[in-house]
C-alpha positions in Angstrom: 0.0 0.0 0.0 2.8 2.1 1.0 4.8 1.5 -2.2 1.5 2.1 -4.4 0.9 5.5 -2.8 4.5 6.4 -3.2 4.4 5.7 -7.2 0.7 7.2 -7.5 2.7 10.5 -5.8 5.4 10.1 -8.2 2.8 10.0 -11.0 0.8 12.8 -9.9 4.6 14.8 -9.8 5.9 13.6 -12.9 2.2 14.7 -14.6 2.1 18.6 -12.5 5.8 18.7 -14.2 4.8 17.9 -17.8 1.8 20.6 -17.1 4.1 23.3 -15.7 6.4 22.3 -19.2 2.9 23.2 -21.2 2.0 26.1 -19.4 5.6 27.9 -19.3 6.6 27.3 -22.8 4.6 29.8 -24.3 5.6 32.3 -22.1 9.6 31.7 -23.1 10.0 33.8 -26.4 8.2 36.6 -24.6 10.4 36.6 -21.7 13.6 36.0 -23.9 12.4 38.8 -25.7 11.8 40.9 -22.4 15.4 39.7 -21.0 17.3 40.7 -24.7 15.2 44.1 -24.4 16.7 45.1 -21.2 20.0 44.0 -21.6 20.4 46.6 -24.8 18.6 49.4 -22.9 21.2 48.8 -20.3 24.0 49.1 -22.9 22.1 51.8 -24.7 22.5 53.9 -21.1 26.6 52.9 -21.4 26.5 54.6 -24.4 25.2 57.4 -23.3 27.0 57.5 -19.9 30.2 57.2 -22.1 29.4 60.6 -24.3 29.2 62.4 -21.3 32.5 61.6 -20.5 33.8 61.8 -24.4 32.1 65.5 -24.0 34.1 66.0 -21.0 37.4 65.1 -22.9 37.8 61.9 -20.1 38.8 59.1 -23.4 39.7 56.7 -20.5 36.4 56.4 -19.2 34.4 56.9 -21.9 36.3 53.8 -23.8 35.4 51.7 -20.7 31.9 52.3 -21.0 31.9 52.1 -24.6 33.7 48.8 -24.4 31.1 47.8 -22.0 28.3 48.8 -24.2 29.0 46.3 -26.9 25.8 43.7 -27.3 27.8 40.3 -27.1 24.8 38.0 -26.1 23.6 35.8 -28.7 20.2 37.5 -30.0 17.0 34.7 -29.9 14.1 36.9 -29.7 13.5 38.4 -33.1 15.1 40.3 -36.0 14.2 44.1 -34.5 16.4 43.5 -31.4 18.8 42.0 -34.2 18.6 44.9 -36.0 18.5 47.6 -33.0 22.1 45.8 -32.1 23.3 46.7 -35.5 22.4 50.5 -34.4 24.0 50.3 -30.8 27.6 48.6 -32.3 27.5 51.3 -35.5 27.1 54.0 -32.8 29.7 52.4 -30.6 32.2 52.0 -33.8 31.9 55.7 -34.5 32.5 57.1 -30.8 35.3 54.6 -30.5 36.8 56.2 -34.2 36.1 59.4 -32.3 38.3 58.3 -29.0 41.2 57.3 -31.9 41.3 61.1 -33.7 40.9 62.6 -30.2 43.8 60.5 -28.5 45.8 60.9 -31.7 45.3 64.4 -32.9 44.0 63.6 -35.7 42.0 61.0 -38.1 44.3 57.9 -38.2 43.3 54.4 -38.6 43.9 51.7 -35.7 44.7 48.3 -36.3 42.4 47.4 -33.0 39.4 49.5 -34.8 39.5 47.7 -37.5 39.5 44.4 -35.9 36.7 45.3 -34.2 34.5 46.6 -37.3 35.3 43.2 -38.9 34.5 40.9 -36.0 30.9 43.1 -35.9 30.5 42.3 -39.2 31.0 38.9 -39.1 28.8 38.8 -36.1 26.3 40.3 -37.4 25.7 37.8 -40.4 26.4 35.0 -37.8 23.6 36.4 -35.9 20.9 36.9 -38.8 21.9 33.1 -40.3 21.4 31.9 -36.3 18.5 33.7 -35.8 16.5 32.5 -39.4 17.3 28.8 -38.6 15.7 29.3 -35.2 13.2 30.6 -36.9 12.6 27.5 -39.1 12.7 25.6 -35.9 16.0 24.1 -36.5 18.4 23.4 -34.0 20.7 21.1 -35.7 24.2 20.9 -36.2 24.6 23.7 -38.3 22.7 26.1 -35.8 25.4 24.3 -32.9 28.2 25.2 -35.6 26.9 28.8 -35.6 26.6 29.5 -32.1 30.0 28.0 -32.1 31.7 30.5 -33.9 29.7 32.9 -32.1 31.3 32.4 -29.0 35.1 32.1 -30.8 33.8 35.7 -32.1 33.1 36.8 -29.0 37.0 35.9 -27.6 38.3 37.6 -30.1 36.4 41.0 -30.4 37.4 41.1 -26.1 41.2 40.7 -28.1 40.1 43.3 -30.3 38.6 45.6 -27.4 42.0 45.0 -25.2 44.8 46.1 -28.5 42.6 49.6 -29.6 42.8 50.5 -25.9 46.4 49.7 -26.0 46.9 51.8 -28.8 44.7 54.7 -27.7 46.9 54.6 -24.1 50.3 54.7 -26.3 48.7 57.1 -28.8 48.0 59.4 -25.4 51.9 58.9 -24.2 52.8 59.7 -27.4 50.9 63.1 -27.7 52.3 64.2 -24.1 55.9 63.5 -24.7 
């Protein structure tokens, strides 16, 4: 009798489980949605915090919040946060251009920028491929391969991030000595 209880409870678990599965799964791509939302209004507000200091003349700050600012999260919700991430890293690319002209007196092209607008780029079409196989429902091996190289594009735009600060700091020495 014990026993028989003990698997009817099991049962009666295993079934509220599956429910709460039903009843939650419709909710997800609204809440994704929600989460992605809030992340880029946060790193909307780094890119403004960061032009106050770029007015200000403070470059050292205003690269730290601009390097903070960058949208690095793999998009799942839909193709307008996609495409609103495109707008926050072409903003970012031009105050960070803007941070190189001011720390070197003058319009000269990093080696670090450029990295970084190619990774974007690359992220970007990444993204968008990502994004229409999720849409199809597919998940397979080439959607694993994707995210993949998401992620190795994500190590290397931090690379990217690290040599155009070095270069603004030496461009900065430079200019004072």
């Amino acid at each position: 009798m014990a026993a028989l209880s003990l698997l009817l409870a099991l049962a009666a678990l295993a079934l509220l489980g599956v429910v709460l599965a039903l009843l939650v799964a419709p909710l997800r791509a609204p809440l994704r949605r929600a989460w992605e939302r809030r992340r880029l209004g946060s790193a909307f507000r780094r890119l403004e915090r960061g032009d106050a200091y770029l007015r200000r003349g403070e470059l050292e700050r205003a690269l730290r919040e601009f390097s903070s600012a960058f949208f690095l999260g793999v998009v799942r919700s839909d193709r307008r946060t996609l495409a609103d991430v495109g707008r926050l890293h072409g903003a970012l690319l031009g105050r960070l251009a803007a941070i190189a002209d001011r720390a070197q007196a003058g319009p000269v092209r990093s080696l670090g920028l450029a990295k970084i607008e190619r990774l974007l780029a690359e992220r970007e079409q990444l993204q968008r491929r990502l994004l229409a196989l999720r849409e199809q429902g597919r998940t397979d091996g080439q959607a694993r391969e994707l995210a993949a190289r998401l992620a190795r594009n994500r190590r290397e735009f931090g690379s990217g991030l690290r040599q155009f600060a070095a270069e603004v700091r030496a461009a900065r020495r430079e200019r004072l000595h």
